[in-house]
N, C-alpha and C positions, 0 to 999 in steps of 0.2 A: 347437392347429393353426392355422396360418394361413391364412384363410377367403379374405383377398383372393387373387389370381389374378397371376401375374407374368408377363411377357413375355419369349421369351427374349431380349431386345436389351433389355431395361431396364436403365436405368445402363450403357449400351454405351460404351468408353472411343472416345473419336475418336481416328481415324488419325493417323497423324505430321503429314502432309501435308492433314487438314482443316483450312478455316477455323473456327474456334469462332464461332458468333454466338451462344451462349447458353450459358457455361461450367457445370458442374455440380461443384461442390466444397463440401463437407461444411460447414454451417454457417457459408458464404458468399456473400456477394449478391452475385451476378451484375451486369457491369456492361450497359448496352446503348449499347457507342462501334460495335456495327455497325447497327444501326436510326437510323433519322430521329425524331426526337421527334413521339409521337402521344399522351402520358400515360400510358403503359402505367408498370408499378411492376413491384420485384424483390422477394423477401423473402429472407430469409438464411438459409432453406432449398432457396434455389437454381429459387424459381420464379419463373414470371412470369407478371403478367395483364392486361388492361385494366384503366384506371381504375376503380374499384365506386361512385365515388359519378356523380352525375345528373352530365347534361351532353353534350355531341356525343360522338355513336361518333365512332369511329376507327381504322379499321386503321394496323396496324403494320407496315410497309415495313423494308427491308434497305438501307440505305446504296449497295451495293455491287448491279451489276446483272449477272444469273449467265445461261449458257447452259445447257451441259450438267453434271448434278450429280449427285450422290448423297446424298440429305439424310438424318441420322436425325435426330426429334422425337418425344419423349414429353409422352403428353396427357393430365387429366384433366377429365371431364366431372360437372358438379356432379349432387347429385339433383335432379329438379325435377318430383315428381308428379302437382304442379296443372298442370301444361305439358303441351302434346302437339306433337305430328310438328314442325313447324321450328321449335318457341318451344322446342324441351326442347334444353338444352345445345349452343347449335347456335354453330360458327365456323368456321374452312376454312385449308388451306395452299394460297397460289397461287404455280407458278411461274410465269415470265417475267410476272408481276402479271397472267397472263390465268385460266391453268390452272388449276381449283383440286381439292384433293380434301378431299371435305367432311370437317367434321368433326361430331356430331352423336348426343344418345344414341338410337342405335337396337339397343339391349339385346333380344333376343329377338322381331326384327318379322322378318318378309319382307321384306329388304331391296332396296328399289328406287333411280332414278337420282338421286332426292334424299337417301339415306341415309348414315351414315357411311361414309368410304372409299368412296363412289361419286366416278366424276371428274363434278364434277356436271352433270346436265340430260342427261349421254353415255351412262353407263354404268355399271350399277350393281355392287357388288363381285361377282365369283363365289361367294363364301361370307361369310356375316353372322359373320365371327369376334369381334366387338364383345364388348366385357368389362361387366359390369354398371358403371354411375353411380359415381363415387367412386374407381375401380381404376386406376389408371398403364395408359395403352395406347402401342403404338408404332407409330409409321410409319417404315420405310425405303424408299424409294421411290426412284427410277433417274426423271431426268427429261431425256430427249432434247429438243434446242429442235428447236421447226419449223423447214424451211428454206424460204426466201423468194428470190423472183426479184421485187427491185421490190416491186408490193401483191400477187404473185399467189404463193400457196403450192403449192412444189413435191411436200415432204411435210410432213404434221402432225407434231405435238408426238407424244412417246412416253411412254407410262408406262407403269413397272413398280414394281406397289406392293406391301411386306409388310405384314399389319395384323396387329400383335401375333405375328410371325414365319410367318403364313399368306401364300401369293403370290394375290392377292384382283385381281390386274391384271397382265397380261402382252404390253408393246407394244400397251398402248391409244392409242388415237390421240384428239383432239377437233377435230371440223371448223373450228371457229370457237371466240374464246376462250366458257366456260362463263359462263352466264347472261346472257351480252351478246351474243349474236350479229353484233350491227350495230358492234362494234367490229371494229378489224381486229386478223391475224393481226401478231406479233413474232417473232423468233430471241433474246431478250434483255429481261430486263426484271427486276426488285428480285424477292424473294421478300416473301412477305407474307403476315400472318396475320392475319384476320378478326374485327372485333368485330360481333358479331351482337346483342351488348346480355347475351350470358350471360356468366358468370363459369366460362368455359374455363380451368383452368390449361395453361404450356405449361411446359417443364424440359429439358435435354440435347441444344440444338440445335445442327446440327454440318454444314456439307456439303463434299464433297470436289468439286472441279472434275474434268471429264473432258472426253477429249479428244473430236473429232468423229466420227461414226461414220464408219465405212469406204465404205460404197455408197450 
């Protein structure tokens, strides 16, 4: 029997109509012409991670700058037993380069506003659906931009997040972007994925544009 745990969106095939920024094809290396060069590396089973040897972090940016989306990404979180709370497997999805939703092994904790699939510092997931260390996890996530008048925001940012096909966020908002306060709010910005210094795999990243909301 097979022990690990599967998502139901794992290997999720992208839409017609998605942009691929991280193709997932069987025994081939992804290329990255939609990221900015930050050292990040492919392998030819189709994942991808930050660089592992020393040297500056670096997140890794999106070429292309998104509003409203719908992203899926599949993650794996290394073990790290000697590690604890934000040194264990920790890395993030931000959109519009503000928003982020952590990413992080928080395997069997009382999941609070810094834990996996929390939007972080905001709001922590309704349920710890988090798959133990080593397991393919997934995010599908619906990401509304904020709307801006000028520097003053009308309404905030929206998210609505699956984790591992659980709805763990539903039209959450964030006041301000997460962990920066003092930065301001955008409608627009790269997505971007986090090097926190751990060796997060990522795999099957995909988003669809949408249009703006109605009201």
């Amino acid at each position: 029997s097979d022990l690990m745990k599967h998502p139901p969106t794992e290997g999720l095939k992208p839409p017609a109509n998605a942009i691929i920024l991280l193709a997932c094809e069987p025994s081939r290396k992804p290329a990255l012409d939609e990221w900015k060069e930050a050292g990040w590396v492919t392998t030819e089973d189709g994942i991808l991670h930050k660089h592992s040897g020393e040297g500056p972090q670096g997140d890794l940016s999106t070429k292309r700058e998104f509003r409203n989306v719908r992203l899926h990404v599949e993650f794996r979180i290394p073990y790290e037993p000697d590690l604890r709370e934000q040194a264990r497997g920790n890395s993030g999805v931000f959109f519009a380069d503000r928003y982020e939703v952590q990413v992080l092994d928080s395997y069997g904790l009382l999941a609070g506003a810094g834990d996996c699939a929390a939007i972080y510092g905001v709001a922590p997931p309704r349920i710890n659906a988090a798959f133990p260390p080593l397991s393919w996890q997934t995010y599908d996530i619906t990401f509304y931009a904020a709307r801006m008048d000028g520097p003053r925001m009308v309404r905030g940012p929206r998210l609505t997040v699956l984790w591992n096909g659980i709805k763990v966020h539903e039209n959450q908002t964030s006041p301000t972007p997460t962990g920066d306060p003092a930065r301001p709010n955008a409608e627009t910005g790269p997505i971007r994925l986090q090097d926190h210094g751990n060796l997060v795999y990522y795999r099957n990243i995909s988003v669809e544009e949408l249009p703006d909301p109605r009201e």
